[in-house]
VOTI-463070 format. One record per residue (C-alpha): residue in three letters; x, y, z. Coordinates in steps of 0.02 Angstrom, whole numbers. Layout:
N
+------+--------+--------+--------+
: nugu :   east :  north :     up :
+------+--------+--------+--------+
:  ALA :      X :      Y :      Z :
...
+------+--------+--------+--------+
This chain:
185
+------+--------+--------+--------+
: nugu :   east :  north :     up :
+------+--------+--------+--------+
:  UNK :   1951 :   1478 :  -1124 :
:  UNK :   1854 :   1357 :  -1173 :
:  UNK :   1659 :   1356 :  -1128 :
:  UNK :   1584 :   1191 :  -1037 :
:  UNK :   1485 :   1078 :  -1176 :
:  UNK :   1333 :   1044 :  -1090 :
:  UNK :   1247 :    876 :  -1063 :
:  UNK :   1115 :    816 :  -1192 :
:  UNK :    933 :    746 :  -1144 :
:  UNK :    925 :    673 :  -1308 :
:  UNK :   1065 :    599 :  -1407 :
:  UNK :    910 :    552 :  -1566 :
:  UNK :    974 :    662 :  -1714 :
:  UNK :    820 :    692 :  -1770 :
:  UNK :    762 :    802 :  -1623 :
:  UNK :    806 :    980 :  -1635 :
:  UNK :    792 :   1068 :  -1458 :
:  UNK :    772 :   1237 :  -1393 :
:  UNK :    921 :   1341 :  -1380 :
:  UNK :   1031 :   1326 :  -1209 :
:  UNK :   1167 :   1439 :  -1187 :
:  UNK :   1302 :   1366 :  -1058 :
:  UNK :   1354 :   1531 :  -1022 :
:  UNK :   1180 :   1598 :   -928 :
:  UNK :   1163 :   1710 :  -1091 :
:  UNK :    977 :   1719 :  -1102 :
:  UNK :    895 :   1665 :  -1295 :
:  UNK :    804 :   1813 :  -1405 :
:  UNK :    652 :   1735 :  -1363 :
:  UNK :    575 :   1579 :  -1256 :
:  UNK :    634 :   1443 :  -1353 :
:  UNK :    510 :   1342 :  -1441 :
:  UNK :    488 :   1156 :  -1345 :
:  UNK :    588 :    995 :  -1416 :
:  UNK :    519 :    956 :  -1601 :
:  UNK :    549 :    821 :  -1728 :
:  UNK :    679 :    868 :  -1875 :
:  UNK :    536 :    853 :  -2004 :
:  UNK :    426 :    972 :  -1924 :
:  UNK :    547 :   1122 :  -1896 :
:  UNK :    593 :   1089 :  -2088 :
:  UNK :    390 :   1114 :  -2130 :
:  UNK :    379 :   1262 :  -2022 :
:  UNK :    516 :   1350 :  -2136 :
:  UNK :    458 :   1259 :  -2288 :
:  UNK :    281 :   1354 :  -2234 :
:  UNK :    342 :   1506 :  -2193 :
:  UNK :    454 :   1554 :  -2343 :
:  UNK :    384 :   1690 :  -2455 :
:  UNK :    435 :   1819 :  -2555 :
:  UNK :    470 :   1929 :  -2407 :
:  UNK :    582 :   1837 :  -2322 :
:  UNK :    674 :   1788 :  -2504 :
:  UNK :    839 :   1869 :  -2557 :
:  UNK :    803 :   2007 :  -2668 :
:  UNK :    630 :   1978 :  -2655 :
:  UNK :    626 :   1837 :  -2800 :
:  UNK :    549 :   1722 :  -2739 :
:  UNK :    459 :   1564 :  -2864 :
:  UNK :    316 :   1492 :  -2794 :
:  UNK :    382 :   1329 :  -2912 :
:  UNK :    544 :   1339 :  -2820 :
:  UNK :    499 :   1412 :  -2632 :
:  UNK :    684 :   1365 :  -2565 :
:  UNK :    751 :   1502 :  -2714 :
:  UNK :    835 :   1619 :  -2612 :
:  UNK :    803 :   1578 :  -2431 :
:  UNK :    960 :   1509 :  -2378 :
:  UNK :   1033 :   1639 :  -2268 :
:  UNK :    884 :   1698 :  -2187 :
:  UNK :    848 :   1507 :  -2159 :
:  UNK :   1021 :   1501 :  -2073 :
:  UNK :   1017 :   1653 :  -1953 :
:  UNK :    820 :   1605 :  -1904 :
:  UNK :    877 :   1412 :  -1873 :
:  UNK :   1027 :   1478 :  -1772 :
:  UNK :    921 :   1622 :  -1685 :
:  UNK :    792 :   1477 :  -1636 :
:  UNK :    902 :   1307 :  -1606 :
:  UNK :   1082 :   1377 :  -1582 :
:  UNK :   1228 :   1284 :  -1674 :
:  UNK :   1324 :   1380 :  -1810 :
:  UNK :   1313 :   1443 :  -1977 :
:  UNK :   1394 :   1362 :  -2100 :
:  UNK :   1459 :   1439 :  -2271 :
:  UNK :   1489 :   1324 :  -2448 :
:  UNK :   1512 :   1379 :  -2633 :
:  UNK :   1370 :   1292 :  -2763 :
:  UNK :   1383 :   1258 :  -2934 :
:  UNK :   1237 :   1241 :  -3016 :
:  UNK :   1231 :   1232 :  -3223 :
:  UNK :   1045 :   1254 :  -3216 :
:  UNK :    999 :   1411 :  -3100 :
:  UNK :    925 :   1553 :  -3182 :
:  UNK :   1075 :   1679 :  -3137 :
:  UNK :   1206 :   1698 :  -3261 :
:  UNK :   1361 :   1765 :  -3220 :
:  UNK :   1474 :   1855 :  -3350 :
:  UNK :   1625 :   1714 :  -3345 :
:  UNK :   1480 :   1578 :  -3358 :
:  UNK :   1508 :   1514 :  -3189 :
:  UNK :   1353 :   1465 :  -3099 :
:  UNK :   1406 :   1508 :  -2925 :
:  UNK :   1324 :   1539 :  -2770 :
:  UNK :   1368 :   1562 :  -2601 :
:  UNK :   1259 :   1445 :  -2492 :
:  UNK :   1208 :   1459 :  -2310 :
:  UNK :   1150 :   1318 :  -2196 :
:  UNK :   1171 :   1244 :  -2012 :
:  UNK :   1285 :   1137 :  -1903 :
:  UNK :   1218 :   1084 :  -1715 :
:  UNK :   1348 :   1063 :  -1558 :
:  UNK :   1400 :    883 :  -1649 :
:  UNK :   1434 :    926 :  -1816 :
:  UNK :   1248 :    875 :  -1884 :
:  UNK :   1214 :    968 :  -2040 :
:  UNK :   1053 :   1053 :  -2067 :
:  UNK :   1021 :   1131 :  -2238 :
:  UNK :    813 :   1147 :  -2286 :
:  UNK :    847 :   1267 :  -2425 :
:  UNK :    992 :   1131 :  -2534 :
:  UNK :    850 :   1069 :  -2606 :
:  UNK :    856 :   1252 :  -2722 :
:  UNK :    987 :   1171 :  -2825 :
:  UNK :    940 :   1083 :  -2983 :
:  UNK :   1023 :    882 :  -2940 :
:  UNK :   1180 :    928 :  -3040 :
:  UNK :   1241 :   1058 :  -2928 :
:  UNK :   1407 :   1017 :  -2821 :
:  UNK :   1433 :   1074 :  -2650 :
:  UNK :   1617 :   1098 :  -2654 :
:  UNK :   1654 :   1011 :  -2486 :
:  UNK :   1831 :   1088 :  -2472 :
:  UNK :   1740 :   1270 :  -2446 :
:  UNK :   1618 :   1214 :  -2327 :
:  UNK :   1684 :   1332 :  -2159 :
:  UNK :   1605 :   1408 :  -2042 :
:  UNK :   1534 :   1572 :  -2055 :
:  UNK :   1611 :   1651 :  -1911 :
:  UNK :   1581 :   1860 :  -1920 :
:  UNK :   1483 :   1917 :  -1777 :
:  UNK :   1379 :   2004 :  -1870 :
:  UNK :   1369 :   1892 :  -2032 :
:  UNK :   1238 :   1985 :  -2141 :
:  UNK :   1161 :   2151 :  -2176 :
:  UNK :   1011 :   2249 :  -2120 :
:  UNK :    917 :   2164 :  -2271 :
:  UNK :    956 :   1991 :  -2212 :
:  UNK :    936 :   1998 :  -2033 :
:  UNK :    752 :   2089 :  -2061 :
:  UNK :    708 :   1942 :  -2169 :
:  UNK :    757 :   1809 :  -2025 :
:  UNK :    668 :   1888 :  -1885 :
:  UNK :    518 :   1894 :  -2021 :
:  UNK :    561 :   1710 :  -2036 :
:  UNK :    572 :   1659 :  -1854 :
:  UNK :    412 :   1730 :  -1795 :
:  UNK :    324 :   1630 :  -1941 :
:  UNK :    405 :   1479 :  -1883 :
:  UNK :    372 :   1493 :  -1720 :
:  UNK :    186 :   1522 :  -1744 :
:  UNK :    204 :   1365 :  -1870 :
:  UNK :    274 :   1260 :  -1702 :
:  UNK :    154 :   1350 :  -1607 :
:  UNK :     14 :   1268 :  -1702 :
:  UNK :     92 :   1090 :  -1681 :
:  UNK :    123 :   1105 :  -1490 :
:  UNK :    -52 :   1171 :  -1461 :
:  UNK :   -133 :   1050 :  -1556 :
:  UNK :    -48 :    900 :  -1503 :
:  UNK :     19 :    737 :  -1592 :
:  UNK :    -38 :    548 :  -1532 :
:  UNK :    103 :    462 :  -1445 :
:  UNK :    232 :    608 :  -1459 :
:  UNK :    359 :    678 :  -1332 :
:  UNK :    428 :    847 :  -1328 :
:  UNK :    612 :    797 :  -1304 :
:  UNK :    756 :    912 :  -1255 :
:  UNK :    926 :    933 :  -1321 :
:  UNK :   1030 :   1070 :  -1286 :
:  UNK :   1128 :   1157 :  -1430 :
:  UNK :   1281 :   1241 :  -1357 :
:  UNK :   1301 :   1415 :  -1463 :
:  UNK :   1464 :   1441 :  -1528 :
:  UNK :   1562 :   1626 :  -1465 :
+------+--------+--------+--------+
């Protein structure tokens, strides 16, 4: 059965809205209000560090390094949508595999209408290729370990104070606009 796609208060694609289940299932947390695209990615790009970076190598000259799936589960955990999965190649990372093959597995966002958001692409040196054909969602219920889930919640909670900030202190002439993000079973 299918679940009932809820109405939108804002078809602008550059708003990203608190989390609305359709199905009554209450969010981990109040849901931060209605924010422009640019500031949620600031609040990440603010709140990465090396404890919330895969492996714990995180380089201050590249803060993205590593962030990718705790960016995904902390976007989905705040705004809903899905998690998306893609292979990377990359000729100029600094892991070397033993067949030469620069490959990563890379984590980012999809909302309710197929809008991609990825803040940690930018990673990848400007060579790398997404490989479009591998680009799926990532649909285990319980898509990463212990390691990667602590790292998100670390994440989130920075984020949120990051939006906290903006809400608190106010912006001239702008609205806090709703969208809701149906959440995908």
């Amino acid at each position: 059965m299918n679940d009932p796609v809820p109405e939108y208060a804002s078809t602008d694609p550059n708003i990203v809205a608190p989390l609305v289940d359709p199905r009554g299932r209450p969010a981990p947390e109040e849901p931060p209000k209605g924010h422009l695209l640019d500031e949620v990615r600031a609040a990440f790009e603010a709140s990465w560090s090396l404890g919330t970076a895969l492996r714990r190598e995180w380089d201050e000259d590249n803060p993205a390094w590593g962030q990718c799936a705790a960016t995904a589960v902390a976007f989905k955990r705040l705004f809903g949508g899905r998690i998306m999965r893609t292979t990377v190649y990359d000729p100029y990372q600094k892991e070397i595999r033993d067949d030469g093959v620069f490959k990563y597995k890379h984590f980012f966002n999809q909302d309710a209408q197929g809008v991609t958001v990825d803040f940690t692409a930018i990673q990848y040196s400007r060579r790398a290729e997404f490989h479009v054909n591998t680009r799926e969602p990532y649909l285990r219920s319980l898509p990463f370990g212990q390691d990667v889930m602590q790292r998100a919640v670390k994440l989130e909670r920075r984020v949120r104070e990051h939006l906290a900030k903006i809400e608190t202190t106010g912006m001239m002439g702008r609205l806090d606009v709703y969208r809701m993000i149906k959440i995908d079973a």
